[in-house]
DRENSE-613435 format. One record per residue: residue in one letter; x, y, z of N, C-alpha, C, O in turn. Coordinates in pm, whole numbers, padded with zeros to 5 digits, always signed. Each point is the difference from the previous one (the first is absolute). Layout:
BEGIN
aXYZXYZXYZXYZ...
***
This chain:
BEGIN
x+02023-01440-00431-00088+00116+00003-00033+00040+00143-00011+00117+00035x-00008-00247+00065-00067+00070+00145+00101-00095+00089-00015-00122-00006x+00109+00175+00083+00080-00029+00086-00069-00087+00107-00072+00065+00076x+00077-00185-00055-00065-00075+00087+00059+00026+00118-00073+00035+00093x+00196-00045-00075+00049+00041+00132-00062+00107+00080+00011-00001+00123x-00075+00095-00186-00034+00127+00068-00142-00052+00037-00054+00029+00107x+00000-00103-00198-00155-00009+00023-00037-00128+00098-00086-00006+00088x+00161-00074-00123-00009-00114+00071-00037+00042+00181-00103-00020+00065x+00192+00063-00038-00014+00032+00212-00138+00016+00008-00069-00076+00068x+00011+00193-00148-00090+00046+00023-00155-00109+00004-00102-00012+00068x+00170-00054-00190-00174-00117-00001+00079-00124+00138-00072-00061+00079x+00185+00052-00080+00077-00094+00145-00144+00091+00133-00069-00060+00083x+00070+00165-00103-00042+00082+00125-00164-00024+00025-00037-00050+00106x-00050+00087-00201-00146-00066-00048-00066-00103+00102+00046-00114+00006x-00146+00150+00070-00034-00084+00096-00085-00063-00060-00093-00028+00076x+00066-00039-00254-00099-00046+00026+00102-00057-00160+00076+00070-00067x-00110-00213+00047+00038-00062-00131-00001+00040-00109-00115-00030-00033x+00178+00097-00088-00063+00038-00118-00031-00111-00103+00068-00101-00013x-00203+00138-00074-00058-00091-00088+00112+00039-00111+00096-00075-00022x-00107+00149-00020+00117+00076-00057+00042+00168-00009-00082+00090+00017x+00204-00073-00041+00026+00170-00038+00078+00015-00105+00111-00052-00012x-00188+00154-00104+00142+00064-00110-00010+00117+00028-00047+00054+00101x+00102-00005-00212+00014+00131-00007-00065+00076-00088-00028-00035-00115x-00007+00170+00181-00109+00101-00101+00133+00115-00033+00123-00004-00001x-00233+00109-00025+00057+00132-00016+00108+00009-00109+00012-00099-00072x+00057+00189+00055+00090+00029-00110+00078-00092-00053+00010-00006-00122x+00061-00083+00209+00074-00140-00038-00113-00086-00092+00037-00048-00107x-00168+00033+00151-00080-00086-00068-00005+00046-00133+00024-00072-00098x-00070+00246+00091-00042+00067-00123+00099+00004-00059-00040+00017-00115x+00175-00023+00112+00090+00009-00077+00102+00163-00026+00075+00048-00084x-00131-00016+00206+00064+00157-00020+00061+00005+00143-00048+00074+00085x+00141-00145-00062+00038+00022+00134+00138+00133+00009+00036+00050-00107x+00002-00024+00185+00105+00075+00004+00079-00018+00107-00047-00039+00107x+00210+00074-00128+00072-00040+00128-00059-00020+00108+00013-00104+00063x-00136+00266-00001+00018+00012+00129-00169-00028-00005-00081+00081+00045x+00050-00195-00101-00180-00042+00031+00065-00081+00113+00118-00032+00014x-00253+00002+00084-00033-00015+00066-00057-00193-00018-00002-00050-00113x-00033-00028+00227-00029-00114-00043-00080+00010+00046+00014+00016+00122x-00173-00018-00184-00107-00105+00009-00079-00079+00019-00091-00014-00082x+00096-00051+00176-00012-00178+00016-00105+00001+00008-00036+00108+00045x-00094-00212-00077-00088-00018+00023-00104-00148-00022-00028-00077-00091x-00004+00093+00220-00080-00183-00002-00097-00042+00040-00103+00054-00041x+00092-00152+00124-00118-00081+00032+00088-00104+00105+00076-00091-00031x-00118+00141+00174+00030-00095+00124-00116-00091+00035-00114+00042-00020x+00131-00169+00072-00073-00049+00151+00012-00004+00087+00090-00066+00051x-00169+00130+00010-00040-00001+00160-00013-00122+00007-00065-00073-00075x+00149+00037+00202-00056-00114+00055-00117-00023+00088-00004+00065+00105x-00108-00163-00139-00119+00004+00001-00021-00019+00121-00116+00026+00033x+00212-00078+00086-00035+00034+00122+00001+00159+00061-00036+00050+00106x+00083-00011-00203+00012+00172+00031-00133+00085-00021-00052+00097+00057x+00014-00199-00191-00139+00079-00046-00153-00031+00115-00116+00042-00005x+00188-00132+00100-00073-00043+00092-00046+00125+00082-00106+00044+00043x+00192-00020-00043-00051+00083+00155-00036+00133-00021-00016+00063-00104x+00004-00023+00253-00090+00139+00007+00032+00090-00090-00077+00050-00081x+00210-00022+00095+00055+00105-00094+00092-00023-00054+00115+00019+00038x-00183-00099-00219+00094-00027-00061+00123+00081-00065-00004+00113+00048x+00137-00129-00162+00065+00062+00016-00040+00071-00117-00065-00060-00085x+00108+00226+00065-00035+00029-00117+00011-00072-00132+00090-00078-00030x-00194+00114-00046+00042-00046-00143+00106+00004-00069+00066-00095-00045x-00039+00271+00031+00145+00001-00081+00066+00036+00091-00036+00048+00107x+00188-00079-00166+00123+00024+00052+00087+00082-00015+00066-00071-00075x+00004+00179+00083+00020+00080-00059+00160+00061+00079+00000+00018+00122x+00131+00011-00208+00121+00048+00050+00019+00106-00118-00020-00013-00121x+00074+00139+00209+00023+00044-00126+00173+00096+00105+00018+00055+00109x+00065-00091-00237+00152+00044+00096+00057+00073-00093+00032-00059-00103x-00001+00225+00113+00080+00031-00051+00125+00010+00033+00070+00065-00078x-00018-00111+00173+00154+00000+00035+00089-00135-00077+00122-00012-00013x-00211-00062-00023+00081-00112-00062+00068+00071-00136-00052+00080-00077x+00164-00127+00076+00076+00019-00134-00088-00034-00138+00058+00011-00108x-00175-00047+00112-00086+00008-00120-00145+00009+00041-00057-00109-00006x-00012+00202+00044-00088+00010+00066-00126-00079-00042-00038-00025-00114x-00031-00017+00255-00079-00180+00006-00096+00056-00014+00011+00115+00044x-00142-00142-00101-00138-00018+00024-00075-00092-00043-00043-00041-00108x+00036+00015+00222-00129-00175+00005-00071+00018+00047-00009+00065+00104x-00113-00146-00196-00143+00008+00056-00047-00154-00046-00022-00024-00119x+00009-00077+00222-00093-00092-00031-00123+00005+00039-00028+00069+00098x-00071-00139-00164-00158-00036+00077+00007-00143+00015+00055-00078-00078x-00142+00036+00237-00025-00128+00023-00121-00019-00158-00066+00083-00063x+00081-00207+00050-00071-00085-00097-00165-00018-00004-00067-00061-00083x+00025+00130+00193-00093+00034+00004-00022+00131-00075-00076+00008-00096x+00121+00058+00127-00008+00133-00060+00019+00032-00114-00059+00086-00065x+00173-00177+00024+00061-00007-00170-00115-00058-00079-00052+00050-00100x+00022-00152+00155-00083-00103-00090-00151+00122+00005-00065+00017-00103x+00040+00035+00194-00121+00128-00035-00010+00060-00106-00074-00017-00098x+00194+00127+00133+00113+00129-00146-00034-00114-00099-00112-00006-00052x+00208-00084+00026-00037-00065-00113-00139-00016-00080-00019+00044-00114x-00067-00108+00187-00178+00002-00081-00020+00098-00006-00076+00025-00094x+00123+00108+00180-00072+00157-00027+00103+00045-00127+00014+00121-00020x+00032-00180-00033+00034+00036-00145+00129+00120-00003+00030+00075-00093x+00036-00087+00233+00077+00091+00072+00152-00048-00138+00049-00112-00018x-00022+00213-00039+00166+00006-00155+00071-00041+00112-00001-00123+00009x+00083+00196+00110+00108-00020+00042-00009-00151+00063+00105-00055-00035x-00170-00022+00099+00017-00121+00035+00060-00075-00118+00106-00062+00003x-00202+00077-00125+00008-00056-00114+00099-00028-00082+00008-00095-00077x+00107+00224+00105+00123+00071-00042+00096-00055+00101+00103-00043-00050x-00112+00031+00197+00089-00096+00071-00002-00161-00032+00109-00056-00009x-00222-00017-00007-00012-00107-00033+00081-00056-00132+00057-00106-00025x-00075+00200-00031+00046-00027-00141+00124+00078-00042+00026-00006-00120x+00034+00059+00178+00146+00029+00060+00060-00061-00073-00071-00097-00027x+00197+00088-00045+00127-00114-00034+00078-00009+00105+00050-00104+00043x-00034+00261+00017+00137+00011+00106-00055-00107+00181-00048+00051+00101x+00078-00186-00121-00049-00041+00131+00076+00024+00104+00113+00016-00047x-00109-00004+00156+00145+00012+00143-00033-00151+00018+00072-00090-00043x-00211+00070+00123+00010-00130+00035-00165-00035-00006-00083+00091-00010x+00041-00248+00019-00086-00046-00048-00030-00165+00056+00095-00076+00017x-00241+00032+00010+00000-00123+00067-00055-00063-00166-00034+00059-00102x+00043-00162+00127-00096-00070-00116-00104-00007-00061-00030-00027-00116x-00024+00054+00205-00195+00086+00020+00005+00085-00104-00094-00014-00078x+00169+00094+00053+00035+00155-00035-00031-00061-00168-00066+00079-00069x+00106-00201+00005-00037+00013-00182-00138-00036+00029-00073+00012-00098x+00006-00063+00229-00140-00050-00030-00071+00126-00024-00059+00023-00106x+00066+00083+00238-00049+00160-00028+00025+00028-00107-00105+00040-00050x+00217-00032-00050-00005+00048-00108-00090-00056-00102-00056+00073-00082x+00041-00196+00085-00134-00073-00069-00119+00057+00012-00084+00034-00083x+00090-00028+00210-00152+00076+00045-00027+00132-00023-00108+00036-00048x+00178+00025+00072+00027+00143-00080-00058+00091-00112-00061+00106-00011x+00125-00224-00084-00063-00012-00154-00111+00022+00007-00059+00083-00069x-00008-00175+00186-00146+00002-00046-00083+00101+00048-00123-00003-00008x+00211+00118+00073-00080+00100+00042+00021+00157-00034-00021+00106+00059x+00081-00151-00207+00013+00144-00052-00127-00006-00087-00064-00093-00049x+00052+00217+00048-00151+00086-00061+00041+00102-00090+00104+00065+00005x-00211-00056-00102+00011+00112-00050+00000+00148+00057+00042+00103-00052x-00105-00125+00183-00022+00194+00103+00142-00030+00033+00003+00039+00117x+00090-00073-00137+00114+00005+00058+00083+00138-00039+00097+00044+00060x-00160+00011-00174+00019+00089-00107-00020+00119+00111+00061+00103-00026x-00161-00106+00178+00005+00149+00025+00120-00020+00086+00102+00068-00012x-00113-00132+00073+00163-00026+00083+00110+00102-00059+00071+00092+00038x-00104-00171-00165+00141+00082-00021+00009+00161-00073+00094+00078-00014x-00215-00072-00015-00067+00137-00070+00052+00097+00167+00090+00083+00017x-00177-00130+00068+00021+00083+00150+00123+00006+00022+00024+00084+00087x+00067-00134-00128+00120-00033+00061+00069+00143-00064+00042+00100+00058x-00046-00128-00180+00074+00111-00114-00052+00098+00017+00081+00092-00005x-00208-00053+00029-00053+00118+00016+00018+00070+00126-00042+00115+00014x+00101-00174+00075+00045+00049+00138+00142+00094+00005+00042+00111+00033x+00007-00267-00104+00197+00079-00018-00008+00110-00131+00090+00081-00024x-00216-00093-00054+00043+00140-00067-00071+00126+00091+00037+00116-00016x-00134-00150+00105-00086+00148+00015+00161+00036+00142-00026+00103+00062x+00134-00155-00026+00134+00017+00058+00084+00098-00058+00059+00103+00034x-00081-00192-00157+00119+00085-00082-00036+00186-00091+00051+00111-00017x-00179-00197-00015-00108+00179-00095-00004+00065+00103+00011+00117-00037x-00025-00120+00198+00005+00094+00082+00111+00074+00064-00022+00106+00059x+00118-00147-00067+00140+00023+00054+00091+00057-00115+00006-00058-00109x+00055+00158+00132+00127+00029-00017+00124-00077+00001+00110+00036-00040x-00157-00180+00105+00162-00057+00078-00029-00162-00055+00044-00095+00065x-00118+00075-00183-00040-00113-00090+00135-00050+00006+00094+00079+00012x-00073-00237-00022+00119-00062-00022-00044-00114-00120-00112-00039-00031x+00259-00004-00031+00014-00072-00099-00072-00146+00076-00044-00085-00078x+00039+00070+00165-00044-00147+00088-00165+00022+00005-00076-00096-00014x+00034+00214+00032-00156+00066+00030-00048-00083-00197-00061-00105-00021x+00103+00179-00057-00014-00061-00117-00013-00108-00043-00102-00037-00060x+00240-00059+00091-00075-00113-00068-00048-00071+00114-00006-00122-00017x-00027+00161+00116-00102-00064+00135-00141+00057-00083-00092-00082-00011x+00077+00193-00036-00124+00027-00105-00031-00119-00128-00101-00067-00021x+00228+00073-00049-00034-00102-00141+00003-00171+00050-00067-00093-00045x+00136+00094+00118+00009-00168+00035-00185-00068+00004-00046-00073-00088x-00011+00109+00180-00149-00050+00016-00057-00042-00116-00022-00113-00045x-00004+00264-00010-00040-00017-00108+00001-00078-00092-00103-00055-00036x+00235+00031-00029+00065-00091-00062-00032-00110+00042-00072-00066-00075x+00110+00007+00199-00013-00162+00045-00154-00021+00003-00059-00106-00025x-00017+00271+00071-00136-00047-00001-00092-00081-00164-00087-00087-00009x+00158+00166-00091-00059-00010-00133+00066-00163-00067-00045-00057-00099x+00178+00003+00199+00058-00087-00051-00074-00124+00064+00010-00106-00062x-00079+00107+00175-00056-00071+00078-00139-00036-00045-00061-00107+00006x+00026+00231-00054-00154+00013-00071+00004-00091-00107-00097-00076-00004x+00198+00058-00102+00007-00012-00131+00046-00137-00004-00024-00075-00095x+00086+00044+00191+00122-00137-00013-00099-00110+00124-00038-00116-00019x+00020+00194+00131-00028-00084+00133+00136-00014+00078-00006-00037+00117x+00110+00061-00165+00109-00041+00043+00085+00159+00134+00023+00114-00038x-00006-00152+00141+00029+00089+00078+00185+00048-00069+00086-00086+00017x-00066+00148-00050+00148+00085-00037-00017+00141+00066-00084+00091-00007x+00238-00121+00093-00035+00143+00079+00136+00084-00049-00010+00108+00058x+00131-00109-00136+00120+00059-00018-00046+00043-00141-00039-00059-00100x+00061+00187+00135+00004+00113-00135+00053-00036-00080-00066-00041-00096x+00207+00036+00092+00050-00041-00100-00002-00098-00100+00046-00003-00115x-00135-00108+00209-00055-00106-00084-00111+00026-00070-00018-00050-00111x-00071+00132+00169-00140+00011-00034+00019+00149-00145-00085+00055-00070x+00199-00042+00079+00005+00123-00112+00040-00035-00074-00006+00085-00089x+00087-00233+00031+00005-00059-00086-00091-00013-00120+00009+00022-00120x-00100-00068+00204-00136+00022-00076-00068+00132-00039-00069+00015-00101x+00094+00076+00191-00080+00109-00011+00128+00097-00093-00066+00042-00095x+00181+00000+00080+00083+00024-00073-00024+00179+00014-00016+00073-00097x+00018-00029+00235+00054+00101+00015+00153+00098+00054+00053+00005+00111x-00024+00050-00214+00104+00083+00027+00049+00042+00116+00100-00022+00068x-00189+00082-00064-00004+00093+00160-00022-00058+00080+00029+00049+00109x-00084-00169-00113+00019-00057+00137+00126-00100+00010+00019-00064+00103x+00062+00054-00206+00168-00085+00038+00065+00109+00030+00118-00021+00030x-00156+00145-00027+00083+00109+00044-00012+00022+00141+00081-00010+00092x-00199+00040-00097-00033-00012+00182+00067-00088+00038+00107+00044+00041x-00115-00178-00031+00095-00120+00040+00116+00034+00039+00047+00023+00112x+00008-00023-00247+00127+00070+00010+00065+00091+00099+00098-00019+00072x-00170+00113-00083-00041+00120+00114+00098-00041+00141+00111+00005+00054x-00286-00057-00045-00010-00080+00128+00118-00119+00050+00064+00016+00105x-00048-00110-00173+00130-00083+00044+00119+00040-00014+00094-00074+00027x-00079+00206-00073+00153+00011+00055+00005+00152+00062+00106+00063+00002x-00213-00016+00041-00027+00108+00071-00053-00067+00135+00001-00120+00029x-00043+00217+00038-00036-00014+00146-00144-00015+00026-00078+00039-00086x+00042-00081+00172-00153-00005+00068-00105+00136-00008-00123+00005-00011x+00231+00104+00021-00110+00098+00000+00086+00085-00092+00057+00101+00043x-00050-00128-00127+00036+00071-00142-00129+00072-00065-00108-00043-00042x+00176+00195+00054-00146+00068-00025-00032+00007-00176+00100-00009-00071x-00221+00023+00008+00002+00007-00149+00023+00147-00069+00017+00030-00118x-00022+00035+00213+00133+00116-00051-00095+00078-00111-00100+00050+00052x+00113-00028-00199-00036+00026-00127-00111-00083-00044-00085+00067-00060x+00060-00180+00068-00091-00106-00048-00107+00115-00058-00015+00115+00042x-00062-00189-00164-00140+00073-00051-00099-00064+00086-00045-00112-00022x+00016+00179+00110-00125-00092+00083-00129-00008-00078-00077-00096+00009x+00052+00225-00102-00141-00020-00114+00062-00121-00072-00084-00088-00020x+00204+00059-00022-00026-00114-00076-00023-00143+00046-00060-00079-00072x+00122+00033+00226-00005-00086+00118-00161-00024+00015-00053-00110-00013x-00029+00253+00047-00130-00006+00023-00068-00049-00138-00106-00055+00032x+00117+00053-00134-00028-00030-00112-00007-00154+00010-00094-00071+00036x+00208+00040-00075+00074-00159+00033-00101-00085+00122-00039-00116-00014x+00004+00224+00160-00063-00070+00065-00137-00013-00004-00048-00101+00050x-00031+00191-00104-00136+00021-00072-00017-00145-00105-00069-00100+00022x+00133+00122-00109+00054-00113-00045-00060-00158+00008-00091-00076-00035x+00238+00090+00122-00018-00179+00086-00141+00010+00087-00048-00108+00032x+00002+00186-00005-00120-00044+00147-00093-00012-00142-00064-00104+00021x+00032+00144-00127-00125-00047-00059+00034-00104-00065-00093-00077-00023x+00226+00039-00027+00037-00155-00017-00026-00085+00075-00072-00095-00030x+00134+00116+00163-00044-00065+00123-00158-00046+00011-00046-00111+00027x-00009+00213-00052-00189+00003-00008-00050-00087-00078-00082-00087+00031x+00136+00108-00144-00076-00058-00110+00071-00163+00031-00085-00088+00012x+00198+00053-00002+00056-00165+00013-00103-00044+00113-00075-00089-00040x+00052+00130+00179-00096-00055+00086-00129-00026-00049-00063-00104+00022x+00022+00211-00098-00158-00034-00036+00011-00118-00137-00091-00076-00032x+00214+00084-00027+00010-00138-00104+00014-00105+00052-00010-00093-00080x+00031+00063+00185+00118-00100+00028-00106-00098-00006-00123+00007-00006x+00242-00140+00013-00087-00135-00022+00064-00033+00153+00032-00118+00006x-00016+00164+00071-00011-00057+00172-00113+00005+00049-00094+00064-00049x+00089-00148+00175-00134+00018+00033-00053+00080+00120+00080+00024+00091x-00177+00009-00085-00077+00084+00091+00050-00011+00185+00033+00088+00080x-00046-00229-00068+00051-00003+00138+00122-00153-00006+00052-00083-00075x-00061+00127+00203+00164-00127+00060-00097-00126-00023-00118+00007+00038x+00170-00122-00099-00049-00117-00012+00080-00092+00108-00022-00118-00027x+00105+00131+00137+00086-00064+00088-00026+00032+00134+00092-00013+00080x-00205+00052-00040-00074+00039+00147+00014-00149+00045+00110-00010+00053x-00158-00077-00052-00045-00129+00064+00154-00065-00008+00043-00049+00104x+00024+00048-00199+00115-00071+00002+00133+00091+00091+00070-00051+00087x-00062+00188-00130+00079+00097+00114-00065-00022+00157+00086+00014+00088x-00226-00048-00037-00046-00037+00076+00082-00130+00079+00060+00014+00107x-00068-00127-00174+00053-00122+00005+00134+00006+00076+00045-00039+00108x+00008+00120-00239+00168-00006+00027+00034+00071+00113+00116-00013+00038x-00245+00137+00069+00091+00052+00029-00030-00088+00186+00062+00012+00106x-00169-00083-00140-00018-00102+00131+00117-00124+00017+00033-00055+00105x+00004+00039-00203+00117-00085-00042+00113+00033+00074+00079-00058+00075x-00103+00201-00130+00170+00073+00088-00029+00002+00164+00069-00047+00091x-00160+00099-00088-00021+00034+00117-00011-00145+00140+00014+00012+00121x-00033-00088-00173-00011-00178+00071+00141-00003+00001+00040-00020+00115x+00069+00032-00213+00119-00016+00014+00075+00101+00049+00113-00025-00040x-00109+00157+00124+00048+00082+00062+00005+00013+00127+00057+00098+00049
***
């Protein structure tokens, strides 16, 4: 699925150790297309003599190359920063962590995922409410809506109500529609993986899309205010621990 050769140089290049990196974006969700783009996203250490001094090095890291034959975008955060996003109840950390697609990874990396667990919440639900409601107010405003704008709309949603209901982080549509058993959205898929990145939706019924997305956000609503998760991160003191741990060994 993700050509290591291409990705590899780039974390070779990384001035600072990664805790780990997979992959997000369309490859993760399951709607990738020839000409997507890669992704990457993680959690580095600074080495703690670095964090020493006057002016330490930024937090995140960030390359973004479109001349490569599959165009790169990486963004890590030092572990300070991650381990923050994380207790602030921040989906996308949540969604890298819990990633299937790994590039590369220290050992540390299944303990975070332990810890993890323990810091999903039920408000996790606006995360992803904000999220969907962004990529649609993109698409309802424009003329130049794409099949990718779409299910970048339904995906949230979905994983948000699956997250609500289960606890369990699932971020690929296609998996998560299994369950949910919509039509129109294996079409979009479809669409999308053997069409292009900016494949426009052409004809689409957008009253019926907007429908569909009206929809999911009060599903979305109502699973958060049910949910049997809890209110806040129960893994402050122990993400604490672990991340002095790392940091003595860097």
């Amino acid at each position: 699925m993700i050509d290591e050769t291409v990705v590899n140089p780039y974390l070779d290049a990384h001035p600072s150790p990664v805790l780990f990196v997979t992959v997000s974006g369309a490859h993760l969700y399951g709607f990738a297309s020839k000409d997507s783009d890669y992704d990457i996203r993680g959690c580095h250490l600074t080495p703690t003599r670095e964090l020493l001094r006057l002016s330490p090095p930024r937090e995140t890291y960030e390359v973004l190359d479109r001349e490569c034959r599959i165009e790169m975008d990486i963004v890590t955060h030092d572990a300070g920063k991650f381990f923050r996003m994380l207790l602030n109840k921040n989906g996308y950390v949540l969604e890298q962590i819990f990633s299937p697609i790994v590039v590369r990874a220290l050992p540390e990396f299944e303990e975070l995922k332990s810890i993890a667990r323990k810091c999903i919440t039920r408000h996790h639900h606006h995360h992803f409410r904000s999220f969907a409601t962004h990529q649609w107010k993109n698409i309802a405003g424009s003329s130049a809506g794409t099949v990718k704008g779409l299910l970048y709309t339904y995906r949230p949603l979905m994983a948000g109500i699956h997250l609500m209901q289960t606890g369990e982080v699932e971020s690929n549509l296609a998996t998560l529609n299994e369950r949910f058993g919509f039509t129109f959205i294996d079409e979009l898929i479809d669409r999308k993986v053997n069409g292009g990145e900016k494949d426009p939706l052409g004809d689409d019924d957008m009253s019926f899309h907007e429908h569909q997305f009206e929809k999911l956000q009060e599903r979305l609503m109502a699973a958060g205010e049910a949910s049997d998760l809890p209110d806040t991160p129960s893994a402050r003191s122990e993400l604490d621990d672990f991340l002095v741990r790392l940091r003595l060994q860097a």
